[in-house]
C-alpha positions as CSV (number, residue, x, y, z in Angstrom):
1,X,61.5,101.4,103.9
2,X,58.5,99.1,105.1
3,X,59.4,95.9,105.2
4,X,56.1,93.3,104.7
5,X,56.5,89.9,105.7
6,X,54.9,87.7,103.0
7,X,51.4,86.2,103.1
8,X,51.4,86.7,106.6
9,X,48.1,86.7,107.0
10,X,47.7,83.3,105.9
11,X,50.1,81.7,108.1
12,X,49.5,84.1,111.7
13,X,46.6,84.7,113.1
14,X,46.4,86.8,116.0
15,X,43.7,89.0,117.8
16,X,45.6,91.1,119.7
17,X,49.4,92.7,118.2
18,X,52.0,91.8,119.3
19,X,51.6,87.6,120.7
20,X,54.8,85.8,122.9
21,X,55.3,83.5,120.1
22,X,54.6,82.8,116.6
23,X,53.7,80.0,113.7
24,X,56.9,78.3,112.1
25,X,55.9,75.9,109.9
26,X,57.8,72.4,109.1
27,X,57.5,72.9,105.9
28,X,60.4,75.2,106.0
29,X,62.9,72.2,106.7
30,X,62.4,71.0,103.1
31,X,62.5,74.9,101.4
32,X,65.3,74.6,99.0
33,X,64.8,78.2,98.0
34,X,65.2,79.3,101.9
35,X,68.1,77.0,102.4
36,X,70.0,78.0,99.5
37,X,70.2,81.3,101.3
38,X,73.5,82.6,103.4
39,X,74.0,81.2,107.3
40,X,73.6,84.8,108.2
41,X,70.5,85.2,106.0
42,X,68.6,82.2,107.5
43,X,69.5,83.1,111.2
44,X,68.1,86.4,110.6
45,X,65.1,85.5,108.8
46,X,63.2,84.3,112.5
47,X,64.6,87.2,114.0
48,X,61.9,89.3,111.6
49,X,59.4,87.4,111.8
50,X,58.9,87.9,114.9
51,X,60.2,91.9,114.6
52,X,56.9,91.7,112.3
53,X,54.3,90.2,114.8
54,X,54.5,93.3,116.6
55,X,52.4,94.7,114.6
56,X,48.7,94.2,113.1
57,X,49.4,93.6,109.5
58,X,53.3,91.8,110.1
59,X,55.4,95.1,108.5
60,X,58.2,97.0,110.2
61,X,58.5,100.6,109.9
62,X,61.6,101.9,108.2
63,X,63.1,98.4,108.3
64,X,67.0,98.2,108.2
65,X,67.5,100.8,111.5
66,X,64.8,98.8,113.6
67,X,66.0,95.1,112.8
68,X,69.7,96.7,113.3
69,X,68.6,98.7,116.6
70,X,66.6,95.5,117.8
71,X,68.9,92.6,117.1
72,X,71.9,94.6,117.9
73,X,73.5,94.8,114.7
74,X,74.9,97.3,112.3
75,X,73.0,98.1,109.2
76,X,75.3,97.0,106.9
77,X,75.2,93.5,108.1
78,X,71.6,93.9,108.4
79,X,71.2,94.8,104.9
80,X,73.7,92.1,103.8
81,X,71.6,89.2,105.4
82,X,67.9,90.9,104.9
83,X,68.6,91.6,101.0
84,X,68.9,87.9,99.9
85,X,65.7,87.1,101.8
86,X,63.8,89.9,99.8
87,X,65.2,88.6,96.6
88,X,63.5,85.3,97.3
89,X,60.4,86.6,97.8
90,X,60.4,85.7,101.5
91,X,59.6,89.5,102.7
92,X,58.8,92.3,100.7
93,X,59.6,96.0,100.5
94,X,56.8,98.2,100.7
95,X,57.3,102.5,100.4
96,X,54.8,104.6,102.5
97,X,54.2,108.4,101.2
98,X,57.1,109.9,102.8
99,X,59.5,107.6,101.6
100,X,58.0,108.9,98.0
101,X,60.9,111.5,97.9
102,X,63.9,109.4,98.6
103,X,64.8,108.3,95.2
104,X,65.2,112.1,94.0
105,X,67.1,112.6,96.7
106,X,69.4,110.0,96.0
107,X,68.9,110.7,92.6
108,X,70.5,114.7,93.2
109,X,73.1,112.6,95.7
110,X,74.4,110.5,92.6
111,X,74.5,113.6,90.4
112,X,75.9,115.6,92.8
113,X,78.8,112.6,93.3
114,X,79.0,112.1,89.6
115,X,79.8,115.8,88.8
116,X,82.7,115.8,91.4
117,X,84.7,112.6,90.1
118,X,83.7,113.9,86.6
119,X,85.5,117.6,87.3
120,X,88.4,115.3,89.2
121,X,88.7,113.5,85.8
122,X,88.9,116.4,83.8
123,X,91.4,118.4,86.1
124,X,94.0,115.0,86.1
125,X,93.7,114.5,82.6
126,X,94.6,118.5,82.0
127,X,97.7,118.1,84.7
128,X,98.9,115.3,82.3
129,X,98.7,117.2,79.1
130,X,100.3,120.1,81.0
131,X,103.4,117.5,82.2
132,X,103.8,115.7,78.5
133,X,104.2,119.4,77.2
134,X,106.7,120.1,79.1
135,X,108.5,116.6,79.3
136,X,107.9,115.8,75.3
137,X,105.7,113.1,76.1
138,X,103.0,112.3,73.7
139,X,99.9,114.2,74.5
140,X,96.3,112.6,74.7
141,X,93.8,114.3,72.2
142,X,90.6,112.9,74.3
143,X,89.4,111.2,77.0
144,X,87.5,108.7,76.0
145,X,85.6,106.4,77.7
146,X,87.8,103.6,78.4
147,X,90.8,106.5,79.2
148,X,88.1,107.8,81.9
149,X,87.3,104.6,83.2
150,X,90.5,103.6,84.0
151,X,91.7,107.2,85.3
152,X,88.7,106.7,87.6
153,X,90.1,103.6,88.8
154,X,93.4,104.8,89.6
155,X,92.1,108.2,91.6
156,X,89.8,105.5,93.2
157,X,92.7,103.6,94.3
158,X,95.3,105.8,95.1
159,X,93.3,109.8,95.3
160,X,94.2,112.8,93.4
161,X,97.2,113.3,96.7
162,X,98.2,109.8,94.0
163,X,98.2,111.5,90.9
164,X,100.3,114.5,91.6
165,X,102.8,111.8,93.6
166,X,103.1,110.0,90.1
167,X,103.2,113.6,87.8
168,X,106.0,114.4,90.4
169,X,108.0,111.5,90.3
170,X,107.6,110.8,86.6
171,X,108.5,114.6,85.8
172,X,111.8,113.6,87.8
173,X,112.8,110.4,86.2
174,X,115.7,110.7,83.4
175,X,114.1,107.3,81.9
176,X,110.6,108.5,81.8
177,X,111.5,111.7,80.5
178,X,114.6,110.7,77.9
179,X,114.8,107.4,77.4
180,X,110.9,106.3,77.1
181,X,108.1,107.8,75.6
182,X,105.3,107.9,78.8
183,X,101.8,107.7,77.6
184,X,98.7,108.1,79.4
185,X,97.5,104.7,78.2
186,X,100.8,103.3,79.8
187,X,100.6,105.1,82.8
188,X,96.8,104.6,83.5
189,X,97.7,100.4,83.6
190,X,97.7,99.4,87.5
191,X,101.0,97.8,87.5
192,X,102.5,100.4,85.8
193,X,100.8,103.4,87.8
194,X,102.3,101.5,90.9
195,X,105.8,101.1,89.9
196,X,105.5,104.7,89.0
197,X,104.7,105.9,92.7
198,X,106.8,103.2,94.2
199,X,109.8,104.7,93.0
200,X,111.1,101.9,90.1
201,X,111.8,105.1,87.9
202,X,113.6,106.8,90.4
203,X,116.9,108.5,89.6
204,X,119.6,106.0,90.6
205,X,122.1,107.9,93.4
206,X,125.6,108.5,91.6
207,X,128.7,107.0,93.4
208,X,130.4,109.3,96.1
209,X,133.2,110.3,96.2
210,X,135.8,110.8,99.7
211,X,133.6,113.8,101.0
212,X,130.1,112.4,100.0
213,X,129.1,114.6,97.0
214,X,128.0,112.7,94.0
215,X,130.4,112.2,90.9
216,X,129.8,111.2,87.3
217,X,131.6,107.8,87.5
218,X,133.0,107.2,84.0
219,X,135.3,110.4,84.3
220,X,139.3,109.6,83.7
221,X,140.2,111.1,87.6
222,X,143.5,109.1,87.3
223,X,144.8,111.7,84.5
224,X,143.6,114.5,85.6
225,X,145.5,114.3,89.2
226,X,148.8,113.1,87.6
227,X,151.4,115.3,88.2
228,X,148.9,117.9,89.2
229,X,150.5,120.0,92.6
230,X,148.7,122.8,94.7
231,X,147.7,125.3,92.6
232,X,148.5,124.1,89.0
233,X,146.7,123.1,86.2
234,X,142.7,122.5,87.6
235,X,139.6,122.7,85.6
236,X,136.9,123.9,88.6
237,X,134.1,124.8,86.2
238,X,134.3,120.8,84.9
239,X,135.8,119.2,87.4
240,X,134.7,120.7,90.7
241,X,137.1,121.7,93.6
242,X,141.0,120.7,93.4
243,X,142.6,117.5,94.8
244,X,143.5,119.3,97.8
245,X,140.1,121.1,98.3
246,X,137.7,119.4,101.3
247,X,134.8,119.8,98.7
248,X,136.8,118.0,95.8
249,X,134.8,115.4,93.4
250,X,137.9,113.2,93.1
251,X,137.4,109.8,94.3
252,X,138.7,108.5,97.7
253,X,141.4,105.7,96.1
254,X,142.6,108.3,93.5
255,X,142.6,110.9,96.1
256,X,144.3,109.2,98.6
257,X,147.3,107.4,96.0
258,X,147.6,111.6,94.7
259,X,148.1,112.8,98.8
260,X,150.7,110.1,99.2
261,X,152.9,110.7,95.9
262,X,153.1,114.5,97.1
263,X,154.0,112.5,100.4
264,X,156.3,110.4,99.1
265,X,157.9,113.4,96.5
């Protein structure tokens, strides 16, 4: 980019390139344009102008890297404080004839980038329909553009490393699975999406019983250890290991009034 500061050769006249000072004229004190600019825009628009009396006709040679290399900046804050300054008409942007193939390259670049997320789209939306088949959830005919847009949004935020975390955890979830019909729509909302991945559909853990293994809590343990003795009547295929088994399922109060009945008996 050649950056051309304007009417430059109205306000600096110079014999020779590159003079120790240059013209700033008063008139820039009452410029409401120039001080409705940014601080940073302002400070930096002096800084050019004299970047620009190094040469004849006041332009700088691919623009952003030699303000940012000279003024010891990046060229992002460059860019941030030079762009306002072109908008108001203070310096303008000039291409020379081997800048002429820069927008097609950007052009393929953008392409190129747009292909990629579109393929990403495409391959989240078909793990979905793959997930609600085998979960019963309803399954998305299309993706439309406001389905795309926001699936864009969510692989933006959280990658596609995100989307398989949410498949996987959703997949997992007895609510989201039995007791509510997931949808793309729903899931493709931010809050939702996030309480999703940050586990607020997780599988609750099940009480534990004396030796830590998990046990359905509503079961009637009180009758089924009553009376029972070593080697009686036990259901194992139901009820898990025996009272008097290390690996049993009864809990530890039940357990521990059964051990001291045979104690007591």
């Amino acid at each position: 980019m050649i950056l051309r500061a304007k009417k430059w050769e109205e306000f600096q006249h110079y014999k020779d390139r590159d003079p120790p000072w240059i013209k700033l004229h008063k008139r820039m004190l009452d410029d409401r344009v120039f001080h409705r600019l940014p601080d940073a825009s302002r400070a930096l628009a002096p800084m050019v102008w004299l970047l620009c009396s190094e040469s004849s006709d006041g332009t700088i040679k691919d623009a952003v890297a030699e303000i940012s290399f000279r003024l010891r900046m990046t060229e992002k804050k460059a860019e941030e404080a030079l762009n306002p300054l072109i908008e108001a008409g203070f310096f303008i942007v000039e291409q020379d004839a081997s800048a002429a193939l820069a927008p097609c390259e950007q052009d393929a670049t953008q392409r190129e980038r747009q292909s990629r997320d579109r393929e990403e789209e495409e391959g989240a939306f078909a793990e979905f329909i793959k997930a609600a088949g085998k979960h019963g959830w309803p399954k998305p005919q299309k993706l439309d553009a406001a389905r795309r847009k926001k699936l864009r949004a969510r692989l933006d935020e959280h990658g596609a490393a995100g989307w398989q975390v949410m498949l996987g955890k959703a997949s997992a979830s007895d609510f989201l699975c039995s007791k509510f019909a997931l949808t793309l729509d729903w899931v493709l909302e931010p809050k939702n999406f996030a309480k999703v991945i940050e586990g607020n559909y997780d599988a609750k853990s099940q009480p534990q019983n004396a030796n830590g293994a998990g046990m359905p809590p509503s079961e009637p343990w009180e009758q089924r250890v009553r009376g029972y003795k070593p080697g009686g009547f036990w259901k194992p295929n139901d009820w898990g290991p025996p009272p008097e088994s290390p690996s049993t399922r009864v809990p530890a109060p039940i357990l521990a009034a059964w051990r001291q009945q045979g104690a007591d008996a």
